[in-house]
C-alpha positions as CSV (number, residue, x, y, z in Angstrom):
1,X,-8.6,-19.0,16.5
2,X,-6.5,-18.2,19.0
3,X,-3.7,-15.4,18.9
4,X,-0.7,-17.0,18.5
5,X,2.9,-15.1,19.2
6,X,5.6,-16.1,17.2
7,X,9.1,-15.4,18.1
8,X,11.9,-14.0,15.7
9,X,14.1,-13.7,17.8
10,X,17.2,-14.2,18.7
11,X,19.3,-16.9,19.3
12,X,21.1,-17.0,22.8
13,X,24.5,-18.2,22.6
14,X,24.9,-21.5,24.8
15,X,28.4,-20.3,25.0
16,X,30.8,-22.4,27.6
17,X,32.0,-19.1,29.4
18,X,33.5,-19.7,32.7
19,X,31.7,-16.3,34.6
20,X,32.2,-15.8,38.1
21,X,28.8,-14.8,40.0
22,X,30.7,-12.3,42.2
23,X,33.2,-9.9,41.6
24,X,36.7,-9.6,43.5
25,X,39.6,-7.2,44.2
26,X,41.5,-8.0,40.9
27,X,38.6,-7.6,38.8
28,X,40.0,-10.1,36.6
29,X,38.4,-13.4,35.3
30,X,34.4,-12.3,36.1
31,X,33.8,-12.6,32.5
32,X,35.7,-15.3,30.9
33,X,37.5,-18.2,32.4
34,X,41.3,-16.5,32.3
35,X,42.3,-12.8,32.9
36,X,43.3,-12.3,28.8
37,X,39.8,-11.8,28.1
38,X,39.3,-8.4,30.6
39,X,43.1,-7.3,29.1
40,X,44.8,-4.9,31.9
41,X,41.6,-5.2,33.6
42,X,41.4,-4.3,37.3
43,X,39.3,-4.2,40.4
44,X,37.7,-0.9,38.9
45,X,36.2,-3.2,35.8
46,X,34.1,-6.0,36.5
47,X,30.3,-7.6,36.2
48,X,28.2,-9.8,38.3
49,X,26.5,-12.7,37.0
50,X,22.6,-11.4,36.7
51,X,23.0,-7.9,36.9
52,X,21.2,-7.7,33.5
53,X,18.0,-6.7,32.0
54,X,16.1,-6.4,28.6
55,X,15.2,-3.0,26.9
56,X,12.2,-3.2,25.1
57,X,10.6,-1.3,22.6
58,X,7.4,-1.2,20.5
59,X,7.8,-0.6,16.9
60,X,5.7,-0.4,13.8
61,X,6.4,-2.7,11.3
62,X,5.6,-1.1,8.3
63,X,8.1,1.8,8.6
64,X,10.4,0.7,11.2
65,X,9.6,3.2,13.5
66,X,9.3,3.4,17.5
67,X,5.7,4.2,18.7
68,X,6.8,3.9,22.2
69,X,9.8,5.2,24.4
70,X,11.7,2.3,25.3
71,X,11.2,0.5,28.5
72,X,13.7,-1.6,30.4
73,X,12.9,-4.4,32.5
74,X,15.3,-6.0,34.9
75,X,15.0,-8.9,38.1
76,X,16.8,-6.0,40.4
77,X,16.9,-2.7,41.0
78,X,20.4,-1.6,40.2
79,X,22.0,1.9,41.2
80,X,23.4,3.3,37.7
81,X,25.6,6.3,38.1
82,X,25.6,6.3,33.9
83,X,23.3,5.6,31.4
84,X,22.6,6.6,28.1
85,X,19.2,7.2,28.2
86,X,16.0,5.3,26.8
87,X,17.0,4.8,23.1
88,X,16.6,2.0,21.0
89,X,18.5,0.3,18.2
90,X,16.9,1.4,15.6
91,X,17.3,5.2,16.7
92,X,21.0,4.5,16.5
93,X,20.6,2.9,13.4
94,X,18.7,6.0,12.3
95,X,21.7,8.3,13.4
96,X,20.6,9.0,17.0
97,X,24.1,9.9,19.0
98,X,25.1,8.2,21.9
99,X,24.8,10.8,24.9
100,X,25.8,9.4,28.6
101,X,23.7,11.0,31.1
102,X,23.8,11.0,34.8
103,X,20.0,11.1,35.7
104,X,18.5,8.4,37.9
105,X,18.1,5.4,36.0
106,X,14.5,3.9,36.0
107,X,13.8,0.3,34.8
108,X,10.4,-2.1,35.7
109,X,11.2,-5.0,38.2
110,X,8.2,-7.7,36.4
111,X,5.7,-9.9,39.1
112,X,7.4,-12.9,37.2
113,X,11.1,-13.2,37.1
114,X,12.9,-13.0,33.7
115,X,15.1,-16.0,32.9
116,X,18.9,-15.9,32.6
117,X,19.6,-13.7,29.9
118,X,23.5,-13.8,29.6
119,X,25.1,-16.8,30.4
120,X,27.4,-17.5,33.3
121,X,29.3,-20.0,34.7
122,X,26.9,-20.9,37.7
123,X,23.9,-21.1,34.5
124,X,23.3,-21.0,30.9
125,X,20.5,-19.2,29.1
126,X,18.0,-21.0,28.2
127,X,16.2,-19.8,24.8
128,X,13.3,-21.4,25.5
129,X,12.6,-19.9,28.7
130,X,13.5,-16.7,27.1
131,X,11.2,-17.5,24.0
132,X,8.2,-18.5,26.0
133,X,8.8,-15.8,29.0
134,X,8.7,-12.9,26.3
135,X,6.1,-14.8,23.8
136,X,3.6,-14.9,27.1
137,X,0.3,-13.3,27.2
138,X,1.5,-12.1,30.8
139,X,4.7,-10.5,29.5
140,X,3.0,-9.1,26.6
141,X,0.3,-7.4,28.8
142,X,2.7,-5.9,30.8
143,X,4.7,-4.0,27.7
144,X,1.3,-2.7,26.8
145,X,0.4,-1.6,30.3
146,X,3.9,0.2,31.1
147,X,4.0,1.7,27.6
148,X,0.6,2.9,27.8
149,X,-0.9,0.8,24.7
150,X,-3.9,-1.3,24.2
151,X,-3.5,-4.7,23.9
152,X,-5.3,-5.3,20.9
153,X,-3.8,-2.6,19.2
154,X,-0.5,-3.9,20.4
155,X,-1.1,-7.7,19.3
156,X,-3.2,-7.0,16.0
157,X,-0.1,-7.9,13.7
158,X,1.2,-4.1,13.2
159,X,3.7,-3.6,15.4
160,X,6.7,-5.9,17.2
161,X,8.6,-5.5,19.9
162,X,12.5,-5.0,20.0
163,X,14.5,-6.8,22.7
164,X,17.7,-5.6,23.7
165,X,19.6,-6.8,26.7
166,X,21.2,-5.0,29.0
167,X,24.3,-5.5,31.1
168,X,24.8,-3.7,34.1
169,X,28.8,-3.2,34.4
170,X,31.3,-1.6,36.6
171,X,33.8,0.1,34.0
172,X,36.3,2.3,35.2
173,X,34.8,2.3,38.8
174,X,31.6,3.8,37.5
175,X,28.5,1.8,37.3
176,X,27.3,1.9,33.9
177,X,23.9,0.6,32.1
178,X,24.1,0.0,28.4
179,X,22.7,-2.4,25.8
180,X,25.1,-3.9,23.3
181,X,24.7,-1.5,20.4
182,X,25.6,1.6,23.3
183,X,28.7,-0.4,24.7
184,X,30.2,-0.7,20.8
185,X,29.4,3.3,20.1
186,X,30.7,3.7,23.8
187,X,33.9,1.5,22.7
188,X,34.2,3.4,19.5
189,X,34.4,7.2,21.5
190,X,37.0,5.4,23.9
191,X,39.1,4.2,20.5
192,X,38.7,0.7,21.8
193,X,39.3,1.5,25.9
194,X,36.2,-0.4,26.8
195,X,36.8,-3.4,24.6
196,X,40.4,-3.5,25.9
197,X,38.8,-3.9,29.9
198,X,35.6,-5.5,29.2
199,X,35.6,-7.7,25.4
200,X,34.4,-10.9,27.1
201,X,30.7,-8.8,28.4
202,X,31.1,-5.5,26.1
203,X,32.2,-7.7,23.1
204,X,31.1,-11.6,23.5
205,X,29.0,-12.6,26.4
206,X,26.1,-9.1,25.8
207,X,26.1,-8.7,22.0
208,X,25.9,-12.4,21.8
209,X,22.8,-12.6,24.1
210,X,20.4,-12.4,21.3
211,X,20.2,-12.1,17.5
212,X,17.8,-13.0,14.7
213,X,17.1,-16.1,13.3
214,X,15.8,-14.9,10.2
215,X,16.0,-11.0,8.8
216,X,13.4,-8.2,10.1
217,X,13.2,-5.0,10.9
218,X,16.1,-4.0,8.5
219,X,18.3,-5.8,10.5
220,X,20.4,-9.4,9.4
221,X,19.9,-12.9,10.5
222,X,23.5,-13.2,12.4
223,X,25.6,-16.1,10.7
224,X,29.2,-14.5,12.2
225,X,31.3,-16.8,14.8
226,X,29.3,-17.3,18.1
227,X,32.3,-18.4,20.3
228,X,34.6,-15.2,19.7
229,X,34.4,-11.8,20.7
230,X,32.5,-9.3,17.6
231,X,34.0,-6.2,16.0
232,X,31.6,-2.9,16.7
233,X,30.8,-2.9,13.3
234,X,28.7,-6.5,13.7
235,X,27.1,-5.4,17.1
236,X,26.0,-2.1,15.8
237,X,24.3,-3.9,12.2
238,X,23.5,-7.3,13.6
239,X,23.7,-8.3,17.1
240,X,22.5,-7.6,20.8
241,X,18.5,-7.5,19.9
242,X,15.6,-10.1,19.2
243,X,12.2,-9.3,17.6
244,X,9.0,-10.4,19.1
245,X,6.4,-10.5,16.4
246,X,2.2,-11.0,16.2
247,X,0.3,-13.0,14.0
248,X,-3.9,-13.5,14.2
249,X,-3.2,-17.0,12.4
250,X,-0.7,-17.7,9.3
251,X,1.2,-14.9,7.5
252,X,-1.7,-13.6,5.4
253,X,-1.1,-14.6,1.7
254,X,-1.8,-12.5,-1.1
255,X,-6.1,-11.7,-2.0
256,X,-7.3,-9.8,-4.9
257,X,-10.5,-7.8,-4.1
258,X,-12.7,-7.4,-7.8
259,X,-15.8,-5.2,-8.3
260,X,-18.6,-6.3,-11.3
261,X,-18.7,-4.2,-14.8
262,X,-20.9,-3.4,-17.2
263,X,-19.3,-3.1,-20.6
264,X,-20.7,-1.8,-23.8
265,X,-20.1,-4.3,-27.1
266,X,-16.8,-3.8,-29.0
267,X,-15.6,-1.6,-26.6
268,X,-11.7,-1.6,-25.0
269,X,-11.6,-1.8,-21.4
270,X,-9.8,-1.8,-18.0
271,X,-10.4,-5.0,-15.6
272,X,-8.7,-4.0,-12.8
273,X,-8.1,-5.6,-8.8
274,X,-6.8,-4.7,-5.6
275,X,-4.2,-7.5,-4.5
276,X,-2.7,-7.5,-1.2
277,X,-1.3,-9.8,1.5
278,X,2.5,-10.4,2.9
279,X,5.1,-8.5,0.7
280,X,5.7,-8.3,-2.9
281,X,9.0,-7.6,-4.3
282,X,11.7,-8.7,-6.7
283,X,12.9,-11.1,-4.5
284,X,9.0,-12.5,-3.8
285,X,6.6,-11.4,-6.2
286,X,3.0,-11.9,-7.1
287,X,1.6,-12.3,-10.2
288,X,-2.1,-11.9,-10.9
289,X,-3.5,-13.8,-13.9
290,X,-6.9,-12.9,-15.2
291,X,-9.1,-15.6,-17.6
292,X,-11.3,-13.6,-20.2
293,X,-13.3,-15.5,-23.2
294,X,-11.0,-18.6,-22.6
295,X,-7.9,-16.6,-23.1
296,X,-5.8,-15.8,-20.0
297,X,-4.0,-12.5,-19.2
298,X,-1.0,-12.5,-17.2
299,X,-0.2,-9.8,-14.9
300,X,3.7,-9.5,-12.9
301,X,5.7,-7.3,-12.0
302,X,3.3,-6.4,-9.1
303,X,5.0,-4.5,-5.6
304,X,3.8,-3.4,-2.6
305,X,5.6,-3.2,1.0
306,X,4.0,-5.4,3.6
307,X,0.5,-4.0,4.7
308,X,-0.4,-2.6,1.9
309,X,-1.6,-3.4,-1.6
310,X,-1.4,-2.8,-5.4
311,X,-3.8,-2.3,-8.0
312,X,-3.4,-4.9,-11.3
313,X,-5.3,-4.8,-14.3
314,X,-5.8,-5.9,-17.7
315,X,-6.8,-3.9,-21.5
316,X,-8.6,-6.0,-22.8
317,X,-12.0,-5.9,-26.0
318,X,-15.7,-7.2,-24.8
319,X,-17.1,-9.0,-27.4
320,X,-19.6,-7.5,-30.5
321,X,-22.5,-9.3,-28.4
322,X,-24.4,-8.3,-25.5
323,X,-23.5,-11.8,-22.9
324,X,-22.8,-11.8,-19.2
325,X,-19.2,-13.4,-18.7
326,X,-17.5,-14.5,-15.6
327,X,-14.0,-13.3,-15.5
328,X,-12.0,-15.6,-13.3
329,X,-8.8,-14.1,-11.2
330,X,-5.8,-16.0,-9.3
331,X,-2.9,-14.6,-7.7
332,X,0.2,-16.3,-7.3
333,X,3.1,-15.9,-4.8
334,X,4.9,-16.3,-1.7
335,X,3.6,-20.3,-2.3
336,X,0.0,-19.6,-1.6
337,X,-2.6,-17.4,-3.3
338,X,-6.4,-16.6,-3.5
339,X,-8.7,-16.2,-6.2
340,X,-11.7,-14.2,-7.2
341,X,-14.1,-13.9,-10.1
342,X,-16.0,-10.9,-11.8
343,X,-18.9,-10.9,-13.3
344,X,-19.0,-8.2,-16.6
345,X,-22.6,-7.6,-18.2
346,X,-22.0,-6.9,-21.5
347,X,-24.6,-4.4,-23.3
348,X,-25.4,-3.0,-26.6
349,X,-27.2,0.5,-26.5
350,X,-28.0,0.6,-30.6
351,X,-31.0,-0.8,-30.4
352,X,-33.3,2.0,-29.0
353,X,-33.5,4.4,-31.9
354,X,-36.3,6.4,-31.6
355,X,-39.5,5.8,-34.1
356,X,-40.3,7.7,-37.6
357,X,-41.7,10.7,-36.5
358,X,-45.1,11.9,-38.4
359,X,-47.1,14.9,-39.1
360,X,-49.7,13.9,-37.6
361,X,-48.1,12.9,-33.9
362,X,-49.6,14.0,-30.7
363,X,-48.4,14.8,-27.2
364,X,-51.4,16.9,-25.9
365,X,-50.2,16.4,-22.4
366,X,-46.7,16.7,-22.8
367,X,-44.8,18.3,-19.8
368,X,-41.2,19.1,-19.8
369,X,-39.2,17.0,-16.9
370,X,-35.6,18.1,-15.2
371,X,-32.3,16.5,-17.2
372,X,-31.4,13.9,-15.6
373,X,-27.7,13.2,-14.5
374,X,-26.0,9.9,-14.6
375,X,-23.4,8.8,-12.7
376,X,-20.2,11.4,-13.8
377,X,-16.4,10.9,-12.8
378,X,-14.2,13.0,-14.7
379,X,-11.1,12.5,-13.0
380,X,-9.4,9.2,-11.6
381,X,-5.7,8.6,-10.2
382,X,-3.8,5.9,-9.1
383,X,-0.8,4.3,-8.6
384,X,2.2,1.7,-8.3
385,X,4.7,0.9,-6.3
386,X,8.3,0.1,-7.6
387,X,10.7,-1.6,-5.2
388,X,14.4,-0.8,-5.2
389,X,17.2,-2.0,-3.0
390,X,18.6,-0.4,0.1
391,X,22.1,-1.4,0.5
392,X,23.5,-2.0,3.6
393,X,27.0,-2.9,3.5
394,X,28.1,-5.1,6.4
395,X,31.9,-5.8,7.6
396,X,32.1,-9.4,9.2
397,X,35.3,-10.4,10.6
398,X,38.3,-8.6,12.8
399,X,39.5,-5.3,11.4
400,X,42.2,-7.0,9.8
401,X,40.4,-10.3,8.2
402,X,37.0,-10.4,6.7
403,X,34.5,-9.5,4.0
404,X,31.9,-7.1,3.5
405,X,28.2,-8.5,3.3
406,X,25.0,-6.7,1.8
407,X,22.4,-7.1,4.5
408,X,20.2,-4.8,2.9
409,X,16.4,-4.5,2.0
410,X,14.1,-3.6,-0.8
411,X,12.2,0.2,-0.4
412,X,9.7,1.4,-1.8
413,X,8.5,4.5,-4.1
414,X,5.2,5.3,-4.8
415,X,4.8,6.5,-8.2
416,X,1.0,8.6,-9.2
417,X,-0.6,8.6,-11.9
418,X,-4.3,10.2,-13.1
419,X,-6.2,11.0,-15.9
420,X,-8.6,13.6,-16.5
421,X,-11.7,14.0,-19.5
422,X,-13.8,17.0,-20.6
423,X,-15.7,17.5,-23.2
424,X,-18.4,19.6,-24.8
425,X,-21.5,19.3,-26.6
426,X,-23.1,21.9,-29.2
427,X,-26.3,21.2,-31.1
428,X,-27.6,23.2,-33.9
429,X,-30.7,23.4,-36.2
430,X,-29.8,20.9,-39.4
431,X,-28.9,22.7,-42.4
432,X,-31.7,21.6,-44.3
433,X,-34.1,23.0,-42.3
434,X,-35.4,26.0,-44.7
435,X,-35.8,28.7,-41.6
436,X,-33.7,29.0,-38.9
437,X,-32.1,31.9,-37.3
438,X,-29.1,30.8,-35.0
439,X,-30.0,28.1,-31.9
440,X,-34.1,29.0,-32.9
441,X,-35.8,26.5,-35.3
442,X,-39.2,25.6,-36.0
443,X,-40.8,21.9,-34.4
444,X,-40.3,19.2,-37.0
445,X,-37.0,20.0,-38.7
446,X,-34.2,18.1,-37.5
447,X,-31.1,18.7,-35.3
448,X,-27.5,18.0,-35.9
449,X,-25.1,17.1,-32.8
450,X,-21.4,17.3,-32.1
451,X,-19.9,16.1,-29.0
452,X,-15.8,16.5,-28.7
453,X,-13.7,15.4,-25.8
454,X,-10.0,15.3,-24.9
455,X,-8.7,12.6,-22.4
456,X,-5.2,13.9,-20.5
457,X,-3.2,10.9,-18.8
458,X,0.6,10.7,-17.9
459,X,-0.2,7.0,-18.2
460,X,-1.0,6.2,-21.8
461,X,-1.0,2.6,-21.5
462,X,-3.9,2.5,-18.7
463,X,-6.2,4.8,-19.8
464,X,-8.5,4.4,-23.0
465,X,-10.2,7.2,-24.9
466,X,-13.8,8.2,-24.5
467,X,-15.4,5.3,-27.1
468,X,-19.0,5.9,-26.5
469,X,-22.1,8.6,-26.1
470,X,-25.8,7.9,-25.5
471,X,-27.8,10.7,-26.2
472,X,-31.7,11.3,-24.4
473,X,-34.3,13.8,-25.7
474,X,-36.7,15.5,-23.7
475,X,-39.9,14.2,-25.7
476,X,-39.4,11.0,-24.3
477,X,-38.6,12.1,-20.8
478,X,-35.1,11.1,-21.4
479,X,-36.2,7.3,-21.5
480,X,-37.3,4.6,-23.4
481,X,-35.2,5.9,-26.8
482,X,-32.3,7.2,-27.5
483,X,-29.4,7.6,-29.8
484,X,-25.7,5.9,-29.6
485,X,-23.3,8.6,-31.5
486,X,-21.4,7.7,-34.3
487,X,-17.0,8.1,-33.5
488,X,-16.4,10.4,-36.2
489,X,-12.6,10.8,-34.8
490,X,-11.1,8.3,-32.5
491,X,-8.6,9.1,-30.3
492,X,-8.0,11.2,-26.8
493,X,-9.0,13.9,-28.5
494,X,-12.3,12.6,-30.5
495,X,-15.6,12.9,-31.9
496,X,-19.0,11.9,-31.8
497,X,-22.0,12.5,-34.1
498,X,-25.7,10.8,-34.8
499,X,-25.4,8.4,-37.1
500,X,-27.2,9.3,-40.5
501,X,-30.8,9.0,-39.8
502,X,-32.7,6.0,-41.9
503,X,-35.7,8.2,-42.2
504,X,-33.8,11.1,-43.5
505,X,-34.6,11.8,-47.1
506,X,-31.1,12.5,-47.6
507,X,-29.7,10.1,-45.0
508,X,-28.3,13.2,-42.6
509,X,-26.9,12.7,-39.3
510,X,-29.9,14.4,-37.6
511,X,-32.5,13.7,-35.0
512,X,-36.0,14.9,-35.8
513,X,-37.7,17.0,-33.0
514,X,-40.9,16.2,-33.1
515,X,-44.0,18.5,-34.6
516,X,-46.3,18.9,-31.4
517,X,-43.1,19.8,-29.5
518,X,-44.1,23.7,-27.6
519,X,-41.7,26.7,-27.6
520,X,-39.2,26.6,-25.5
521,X,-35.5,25.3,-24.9
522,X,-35.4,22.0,-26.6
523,X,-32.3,20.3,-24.6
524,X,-31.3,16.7,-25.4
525,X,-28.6,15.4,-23.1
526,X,-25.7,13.2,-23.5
527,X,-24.1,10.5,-21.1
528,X,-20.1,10.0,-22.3
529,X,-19.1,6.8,-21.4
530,X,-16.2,4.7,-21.9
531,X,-13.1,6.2,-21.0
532,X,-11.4,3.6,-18.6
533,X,-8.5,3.7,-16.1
534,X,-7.4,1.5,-13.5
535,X,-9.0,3.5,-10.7
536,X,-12.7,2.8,-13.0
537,X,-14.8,4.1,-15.5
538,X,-14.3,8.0,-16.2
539,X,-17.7,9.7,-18.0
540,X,-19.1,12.9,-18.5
541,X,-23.0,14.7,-18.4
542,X,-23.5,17.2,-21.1
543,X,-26.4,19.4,-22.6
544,X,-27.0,21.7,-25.3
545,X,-30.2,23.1,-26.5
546,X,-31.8,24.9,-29.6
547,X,-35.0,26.9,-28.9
548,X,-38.6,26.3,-30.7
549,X,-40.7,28.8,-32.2
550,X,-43.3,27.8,-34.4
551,X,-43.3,24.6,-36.4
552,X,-42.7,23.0,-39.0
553,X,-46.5,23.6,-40.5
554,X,-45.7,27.3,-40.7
555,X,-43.5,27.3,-43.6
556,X,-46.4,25.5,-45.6
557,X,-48.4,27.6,-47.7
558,X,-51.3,26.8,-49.4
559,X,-52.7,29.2,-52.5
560,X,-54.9,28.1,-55.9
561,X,-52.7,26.9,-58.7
562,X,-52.7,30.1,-61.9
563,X,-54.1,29.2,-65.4
């Protein structure tokens, strides 16, 4: 599709100002159709009709900020004896200082004429021609080939360009170049001396020039008087600029991007997804609603600034059989939204216990393989955003009648989060068996296991505890059987144990090593599972070993019965 340019701009005032084109001795009536407007003014203050130009500067939209030194573009190639350099007005917004200067002035005479910008008797603006002029491909490529930026980068929705006009005036027989936010700072050093000579160009005819349809950038759409001369308080927050601003096609609406699970059965777990798209705050939010089993969970309260994104998820329990379900996930706001669905393969690992072991088993060619090492993540983080409202306090009106407007916007804080497991695993020779000595134990007898873990959040609500443990021996290669531990203590600080062993004589909570087994280290491992946050599933490898000597046969003596 092609690229289109949309226009935020500005409005230019179709004002009925009577302008003369040329200036003349008495320097009075240039600007407005009667000498009142240029008050005591004299052949020392005056303007010409199309002395004029447009600053223009590239800014990113995600911060506000100027990526490029402002350029200014003008039809002629006036002789400035004053200036006030090449600074936008969001600098002065930011608390930049106005500083004159007396260094040649330097603006870019375009191939293509601009249009009128500021109306004069002999022509009005037109804002169409000033919409399509600036909106064009050719103007476009010539900001980014001045300012020294690619094109694509330049047009790929990131950044906009400010417009600010520029009236080149004669003030106190000194030629002057200044936008509309520099004449009201310049007014405000001269306790009102320029508005006094100059309030139908300085005041009216430049501030009016341009200003925004609809809020952006941190500044407000103008809805003040468009026919009477502004305070320096409404240029300097609202008037004197336009935005130009790039889209690839419609605003993006919001999209959740979802990864597939695999859950254990009867486990609680975190769902979570990435949502993005436009902006999301108090004033427009999105709302991401996920379907589970036929019951839907619904998830608000979700911010991010534009061009960035917010993770939303949902605690929910998987079901006490194994089943693959499809979790469907919509997001609302902003009057459009996307959905997604994950797919969650729900497992039960309790049904690989290993088999009776007998006296009589065999491994003659047994060999001992490396421990494996599952996937491990024992640290996650994460975050949210929270929105909260920068006010900016607005005077409309003269200084003596008028009211105070909030014009501001929401920011935004990024609050962290993380959470963090460890654990340990110890394994010892059972207590039944008749010899051991420490961690060494004959082939045979059986083993007892305790894993403990702690789970450390500063989110409680996201994070679950560690809920399950598989256990692998080393006689089966670490495959084919294995044991799910029993939670002997629940909780982020918890417990696992075998469960008691059906073909224990006394129904212990061991795992029988088998006879054949060779000396050595004897080292069964354990995958911890189950501990979820928003940023995925944390888990944990472990190992512990006893060591074989002997077996189980050599504690069997065999002697003739007495008389």
């Amino acid at each position: 599709m092609k690229r289109r340019l949309s226009f935020f701009l500005v409005l230019v005032l179709l004002l009925s100002m009577l302008l003369p084109v040329t200036a003349y001795a008495d320097g009075e009536g240039n600007i407005d159709n009667g000498g009142s407007g240029m008050g005591s003014g004299t052949n020392e203050n005056y303007w010409n009709g199309g002395d004029e130009g447009v600053r223009v500067t590239v800014v990113r939209a995600s911060d506000r900020s100027p990526v490029t030194t402002p350029v200014d573009f003008s039809n002629r190639t006036p002789s400035i004896a004053v200036h006030f350099g090449k600074v936008s007005k969001i600098s002065y917004t930011a608390g930049r200082t106005l500083s004159p200067v007396t260094t040649t002035y330097v603006c870019e005479k375009p191939d293509i004429a601009m249009p009128r910008i500021i109306s004069t008797s002999s022509g009005q603006a037109s804002i169409e021609q000033i919409k399509q002029y600036f909106c064009s491909e050719y103007m476009v490529m010539t900001v980014a080939q001045v300012t020294g930026m690619n094109y694509e980068i330049l047009t790929n929705g990131e950044y906009k360009l400010l417009l600010e006009p520029i009236a080149y005036m004669t003030f106190g027989g000194i030629k002057y170049a200044m936008t509309a936010t520099e004449a009201a700072l310049f007014d405000q050093q001269l306790n009102g001396g320029l508005r006094s000579k100059m309030v139908s160009l300085s005041h009216k005819n430049l501030p009016l020039a341009m200003f925004l349809e609809t809020p952006d950038l941190g500044y407000p759409a103008w809805d003040g008087s468009t026919t009477t001369a502004a305070s320096n308080t409404d240029i300097i927050s609202s008037l004197g600029l336009g935005i130009v601003r790039f889209n690839e096609a419609e605003p993006e609406p919001p999209e959740v991007t979802a990864a597939d699970y695999e859950y254990r059965v009867n486990t609680d777990v975190i769902t979570s997804v990435t949502v993005r798209g436009g902006q999301s705050d108090p004033d427009h939010p999105v709302t991401v609603y996920f379907t589970i089993g036929g019951q839907t969970y619904t998830v608000g309260t979700i911010y991010y600034p534009a061009g960035d994104s917010q993770l939303a998820w949902v605690r929910w329990r998987t079901p006490s059989s194994p089943q693959t379900m499809t979790i469907h996930v919509s997001v609302s706001g902003g009057g459009s939204a996307s959905q997604g669905t994950i797919t969650a393969r729900i497992v039960d690992l309790s049904k690989n216990d290993p088999p009776n072991p007998v006296a009589d088993d065999r491994n003659d060619s047994y060999s001992a393989v490396t421990v494996p090492g599952k996937a491990q993540k024992t640290s996650a983080s994460w975050g949210v955003w929270r929105p909260w409202w920068h006010a900016y306090w607005v005077w409309h009106g003269t200084d003596e009648d008028g009211y105070w407007c909030d014009h501001g916007w929401w920011e935004f804080d990024w609050l962290s989060y993380s959470a963090s497991l460890s654990a340990s695993m110890n394994v010892v020779p059972d207590a039944k068996a008749p010899t051991p000595s420490g961690k060494t134990m004959k082939s045979g007898y059986g083993i007892n296991q305790t894993v403990t873990t702690n789970v450390s959040t500063n989110q409680s609500s996201a994070v679950t505890d560690a809920q399950n443990a598989v256990t692998y021996f080393p006689e089966f290669k670490y495959e084919t059987y294995w044991r799910l531990l029993e939670h002997a203590q629940a909780g982020y600080s918890s417990k696992f144990e075998f469960k008691s062993n059906k073909y224990s004589t006394y129904k212990r909570r061991t795992h029988f090593t088998p006879i054949w087994f060779p000396d050595g280290s004897y080292t069964p491992y354990t995958w911890l599972i189950d501990c979820w946050t928003p940023a995925g599933m944390l888990s944990m490898n472990l190992t512990d070993s006893v060591n074989i000597r002997g077996s189980l046969w050599d504690d069997w003596h065999i002697a003739p019965v007495k008389p």
